[in-house]
N, C-alpha and C positions, 0 to 999 in steps of 0.2 A: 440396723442399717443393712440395705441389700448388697450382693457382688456389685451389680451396676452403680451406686450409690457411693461403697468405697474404691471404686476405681475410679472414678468424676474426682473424688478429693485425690488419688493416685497421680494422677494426669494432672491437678489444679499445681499440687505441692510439687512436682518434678517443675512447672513453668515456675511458679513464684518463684523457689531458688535459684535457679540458674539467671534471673534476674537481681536477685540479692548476689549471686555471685559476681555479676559484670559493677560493682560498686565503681563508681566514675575516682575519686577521691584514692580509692587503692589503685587505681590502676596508675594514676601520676605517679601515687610510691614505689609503683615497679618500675614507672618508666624513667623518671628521674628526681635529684632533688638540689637543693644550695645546699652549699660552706660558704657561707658569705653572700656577697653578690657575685658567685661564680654559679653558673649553672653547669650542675654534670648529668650528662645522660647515661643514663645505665646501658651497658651492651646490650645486643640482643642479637639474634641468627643474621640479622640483614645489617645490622649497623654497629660500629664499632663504640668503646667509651667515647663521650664528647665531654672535656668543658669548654665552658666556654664566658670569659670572665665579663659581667655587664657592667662593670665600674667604666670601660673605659665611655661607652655610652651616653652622648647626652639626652638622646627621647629614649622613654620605653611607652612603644603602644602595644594595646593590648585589642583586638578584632574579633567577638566571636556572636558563629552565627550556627543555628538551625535548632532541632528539637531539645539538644541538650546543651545549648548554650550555655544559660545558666549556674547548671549544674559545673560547667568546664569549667566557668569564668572563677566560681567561688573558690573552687576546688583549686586554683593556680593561685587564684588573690590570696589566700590561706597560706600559703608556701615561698611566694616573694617575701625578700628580707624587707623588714620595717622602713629603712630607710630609701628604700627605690622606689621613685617618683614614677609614674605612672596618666597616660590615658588613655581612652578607650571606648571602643561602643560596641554595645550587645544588642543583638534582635532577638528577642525573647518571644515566646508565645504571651506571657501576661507579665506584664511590667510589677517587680518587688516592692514590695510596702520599704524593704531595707536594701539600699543600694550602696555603692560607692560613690562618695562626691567628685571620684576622676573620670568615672565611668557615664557613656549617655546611653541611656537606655530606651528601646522604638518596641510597639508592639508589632513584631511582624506577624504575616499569616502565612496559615498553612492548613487545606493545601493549596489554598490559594492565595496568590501576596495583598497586599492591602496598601496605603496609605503608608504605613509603619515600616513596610517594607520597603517602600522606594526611599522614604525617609533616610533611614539607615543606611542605605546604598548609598546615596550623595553623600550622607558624614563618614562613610567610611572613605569614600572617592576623595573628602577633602582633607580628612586627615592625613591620608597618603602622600598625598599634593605637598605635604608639610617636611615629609621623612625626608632625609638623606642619607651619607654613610656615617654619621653620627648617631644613626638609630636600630632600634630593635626591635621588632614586630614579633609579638606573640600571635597566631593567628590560630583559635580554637573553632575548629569546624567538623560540622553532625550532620547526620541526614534530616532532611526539611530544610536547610539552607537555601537552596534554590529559589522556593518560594517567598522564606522570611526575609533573603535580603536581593531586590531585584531592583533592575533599573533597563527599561529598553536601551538600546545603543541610537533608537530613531525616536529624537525630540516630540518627531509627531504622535508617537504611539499614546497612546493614554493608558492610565490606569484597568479602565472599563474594558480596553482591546489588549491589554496583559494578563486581565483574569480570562477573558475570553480563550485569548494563545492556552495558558496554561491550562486549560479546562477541557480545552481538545486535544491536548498531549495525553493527558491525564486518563483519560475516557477512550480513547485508542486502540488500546491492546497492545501498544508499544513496549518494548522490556527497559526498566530507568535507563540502561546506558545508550538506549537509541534516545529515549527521551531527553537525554541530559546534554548527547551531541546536537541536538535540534536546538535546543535553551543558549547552547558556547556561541550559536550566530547570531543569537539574539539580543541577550543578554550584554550591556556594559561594565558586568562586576561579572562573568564567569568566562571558562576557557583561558586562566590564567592570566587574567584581567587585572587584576589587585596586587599579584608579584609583582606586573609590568608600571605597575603606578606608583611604583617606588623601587626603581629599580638597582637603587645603589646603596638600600637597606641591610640589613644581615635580616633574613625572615626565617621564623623556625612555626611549620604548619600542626596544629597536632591533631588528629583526623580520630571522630568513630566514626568507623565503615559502616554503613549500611548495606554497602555492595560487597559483589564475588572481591575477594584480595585483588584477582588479575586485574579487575577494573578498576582501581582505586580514583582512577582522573575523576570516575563518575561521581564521587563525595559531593553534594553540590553543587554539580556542574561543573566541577576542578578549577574552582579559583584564581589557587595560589601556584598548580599546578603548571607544566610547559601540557601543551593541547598536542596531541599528534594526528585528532580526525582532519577529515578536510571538507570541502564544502560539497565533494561530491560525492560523500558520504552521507553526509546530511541531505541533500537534496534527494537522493536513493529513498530515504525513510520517509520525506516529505512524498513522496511518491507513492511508494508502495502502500501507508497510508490511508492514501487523501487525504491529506489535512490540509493544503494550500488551501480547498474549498470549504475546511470549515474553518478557516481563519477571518477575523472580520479583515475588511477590504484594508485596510491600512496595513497589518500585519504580512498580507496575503501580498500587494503593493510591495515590503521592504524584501521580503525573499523572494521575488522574481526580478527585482534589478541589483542584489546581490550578486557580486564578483568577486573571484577570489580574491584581487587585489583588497577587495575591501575587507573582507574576511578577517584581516587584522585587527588587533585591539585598538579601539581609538585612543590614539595618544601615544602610542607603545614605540618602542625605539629604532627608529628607519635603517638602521642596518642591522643583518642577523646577528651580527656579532655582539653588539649593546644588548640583544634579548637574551642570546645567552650568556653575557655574563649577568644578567638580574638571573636568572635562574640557579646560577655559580652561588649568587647567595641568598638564597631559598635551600631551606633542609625540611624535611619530614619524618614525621614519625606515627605508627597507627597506636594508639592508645587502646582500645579495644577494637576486635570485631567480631562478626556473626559466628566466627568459627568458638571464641573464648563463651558464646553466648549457649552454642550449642554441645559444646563440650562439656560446659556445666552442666548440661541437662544430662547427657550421659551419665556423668559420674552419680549424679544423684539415684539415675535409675537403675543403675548398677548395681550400687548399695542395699536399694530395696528388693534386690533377687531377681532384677529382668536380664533375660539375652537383650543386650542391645544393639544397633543395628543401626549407622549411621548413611542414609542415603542423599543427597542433595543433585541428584539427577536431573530433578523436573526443575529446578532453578529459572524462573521466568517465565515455566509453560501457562498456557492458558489453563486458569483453576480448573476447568471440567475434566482436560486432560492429565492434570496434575494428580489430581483426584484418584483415574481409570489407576494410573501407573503405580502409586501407592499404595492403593488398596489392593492393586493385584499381588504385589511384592511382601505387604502385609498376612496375605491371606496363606501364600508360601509359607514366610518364617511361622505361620501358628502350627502350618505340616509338622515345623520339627521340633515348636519350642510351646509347653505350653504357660509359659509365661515369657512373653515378649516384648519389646519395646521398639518401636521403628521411628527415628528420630527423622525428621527433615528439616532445615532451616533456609532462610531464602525468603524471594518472594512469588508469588503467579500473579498473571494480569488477570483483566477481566475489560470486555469490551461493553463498555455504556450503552444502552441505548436512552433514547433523548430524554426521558423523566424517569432518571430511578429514583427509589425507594430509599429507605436508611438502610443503611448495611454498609458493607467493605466487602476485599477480597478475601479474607479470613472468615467471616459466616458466609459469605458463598459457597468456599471450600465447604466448610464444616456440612453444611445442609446440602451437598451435593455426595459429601461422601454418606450423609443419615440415609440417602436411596438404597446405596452398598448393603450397609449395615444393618437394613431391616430385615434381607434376608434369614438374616442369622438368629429371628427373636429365639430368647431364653441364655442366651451367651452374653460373656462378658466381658464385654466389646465396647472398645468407645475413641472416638478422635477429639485431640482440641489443635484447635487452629487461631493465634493468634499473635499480634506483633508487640513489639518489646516496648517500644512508643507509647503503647496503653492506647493509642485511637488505632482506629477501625476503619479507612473512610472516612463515609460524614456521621460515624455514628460514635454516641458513648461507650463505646465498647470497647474492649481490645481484641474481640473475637469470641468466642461459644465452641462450644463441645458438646457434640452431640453420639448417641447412642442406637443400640437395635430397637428402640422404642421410640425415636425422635419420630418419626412419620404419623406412627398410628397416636401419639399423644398428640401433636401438632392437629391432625385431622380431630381427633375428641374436642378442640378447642376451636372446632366450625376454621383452620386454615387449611389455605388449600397449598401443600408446598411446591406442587410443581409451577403455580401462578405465584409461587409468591420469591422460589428462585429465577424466574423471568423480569420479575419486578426489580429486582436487586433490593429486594426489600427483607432482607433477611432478621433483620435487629429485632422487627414487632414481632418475627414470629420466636425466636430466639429470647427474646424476653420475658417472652409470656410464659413461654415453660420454664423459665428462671433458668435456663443454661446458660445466658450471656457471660462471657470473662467479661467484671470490670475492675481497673485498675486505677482507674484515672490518668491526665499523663504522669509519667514513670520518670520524664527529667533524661532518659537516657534515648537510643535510638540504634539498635542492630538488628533490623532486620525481623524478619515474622520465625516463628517455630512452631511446627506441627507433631504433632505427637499421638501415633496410633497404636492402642495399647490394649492387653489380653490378659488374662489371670488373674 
């Protein structure tokens, strides 16, 4: 096996763990568990013990939505005492051969919603409609929510003009938490829509972060969350943009006669005071996020004898600059270390142009830094760039890693990589060399991890 060869498996084995380390199912055990039907929440820096007893309870529903739905739901259904009654609906990416007979289950999509997803948004709108203070909401939410459970706030929008909205957010260059403010005016289940629809519930949210901590609202659009954007925030980003003008006309139509008055959830409680007491009983807790994602990685690469070097500076830059900044910072610590590790975790945009190709923002990266890195042939040098979700975009991939060979073997195989990082078609070329990461989806969702690596 060559250097370049066992530093690919270096770089593969540091990601695969620190994904085995984010185990969804452990991380409940830390965060809490029953004696009974009492549920206690383990302390933690930001929040005190809780119990908090579910006998007195006549609904317990249970709401979970985005990439790691699934995995949340099983992983909670596993830990409810046998005798508590329960129901609930998941939006799942692929509906379970083995489900629960209390649970309904919708195929949502992502990354763009579907059929399944507006689905799910009405049975969750109407289960809500149901709750009172006799109830108990578990609400289990992941990044991909957004998409998987959606419902316009304007009857007339259609399906075909919500994958469109979503498709030019997407393709933007937007960073999620602009994106996700744009989606709160949109959107009739998000900007803390779903607290409000049951506002005299006890609701307990349990959140993986795909986002910065600081931005937490941004979890799907923040749901369950109180909203603190406003509309002239949002209109700001619709602007800077242009997106009003690639919105189809109906979409483009409901945000130019948007007013703040309307800007409220439909349905939500006419004086401020009803909204924040539904907020009073609304609690949160982060069950994982990007940081426990890329801490793993550290410690893995630690072990194996790297300086490691945790940077997340470029957090939302656009991948080419992302790229410049890493590699410059990379090229430093080899001045002092010759085995090093430079960790990033996060994610970079990338701006669409109107047909791209298969790929994602992680083999963008990756084949944007293989320019960098060709400098350097005969070194043993290598980036991987990929997210925790296992997709990629629109591709089967979770991302590729690439090396000081990627260019000149890419070209051996008749590609051209500068036409083909134009194309955003980075997957065929990334495949072919067999450097694609794939994972399949993972069940879980925190965010992308880059990993630039020496010795």
């Amino acid at each position: 096996m060559t250097p370049l060869e066992e530093l690919h498996g270096v770089a593969r084995d540091i990601f695969d763990r620190a994904l085995q380390a984010c185990d969804i199912p452990q991380a409940f055990d830390r965060h809490l568990h029953f004696e009974g039907k009492t549920l206690v929440r383990h302390p933690s820096p930001r929040l005190p013990s809780i119990s908090q007893p579910l006998e007195p309870y006549k609904n317990i529903f249970v709401i979970s939505f985005g990439k790691a739905s699934l995995s949340m739901l099983n992983a909670l259904l596993e830990r409810l005492p046998e005798k508590i009654h329960l129901h609930g609906v998941c939006s799942v990416l692929e509906v379970p051969k083995k489900r629960n007979r209390h649970i309904r289950y919708y195929p949502g999509g992502h990354p763009l919603p579907n059929e399944g997803s507006f689905a799910a948004a009405r049975a969750v709108l109407a289960l809500l409609k149901r709750a009172r203070a006799n109830t108990f909401i578990f609400f289990l939410i992941s990044g991909g929510g957004s998409a998987m459970l959606e419902l316009p706030r304007d009857r007339k929008i259609t399906l075909d003009d919500t994958i469109a909205f979503h498709e030019a957010l997407v393709a933007s260059g937007a960073t999620i938490t602009e994106i996700n403010t744009v989606r709160k005016y949109f959107s009739a289940v998000k900007g803390g829509r779903l607290a409000l629809a049951a506002p005299a519930a006890e609701k307990l949210s349990l959140l993986l972060a795909d986002v910065p901590l600081k931005d937490l609202a941004a979890v799907a659009s923040s749901p369950t969350l109180p909203d603190y954007s406003t509309l002239a925030e949002c209109q700001e980003i619709l602007e800077r943009f242009h997106l009003l003008e690639k919105f189809p006309a109906a979409v483009r139509e409901y945000f130019q006669k948007l007013r703040q008055d309307d800007a409220a959830p439909a349905g939500s409680p006419k004086r401020p005071q009803d909204a924040a007491a539904a907020f009073q009983h609304a609690q949160f807790d982060t069950l994982l996020s990007n940081h426990d994602f890329v801490n793993a990685a550290r410690d893995n690469a630690h072990s194996l004898g790297y300086k490691v070097v945790i940077d997340n500076t470029c957090d939302d830059w656009d991948y080419a600059e992302a790229a410049k900044y890493l590699l410059a910072r990379f090229h430093e610590l080899r001045g002092e270390y010759s085995r090093v590790c430079l960790l990033s975790s996060g994610e970079v945009t990338v701006n669409l142009g109107k047909h791209p190709g298969c790929g994602g923002r992680n083999q963008q990266f990756a084949l944007k830094a293989a320019f960098d890195l060709a400098r350097f042939e005969g070194e043993a040098l290598a980036v991987l760039s990929a997210g925790s979700d296992g997709i990629d975009g629109n591709s089967p991939a979770a991302g590729a890693i690439a090396d000081t060979t990627t260019i000149a073997r890419a070209r051996s195989y008749n590609f051209d990589p500068e036409a083909t990082l134009g194309r955003f078609d980075t997957c065929t070329l990334f495949t072919a060399l067999g450097d694609s990461i794939v994972t399949g989806p993972t069940g879980n969702n925190l965010r992308d991890l880059r990993i630039l690596i020496a010795g």
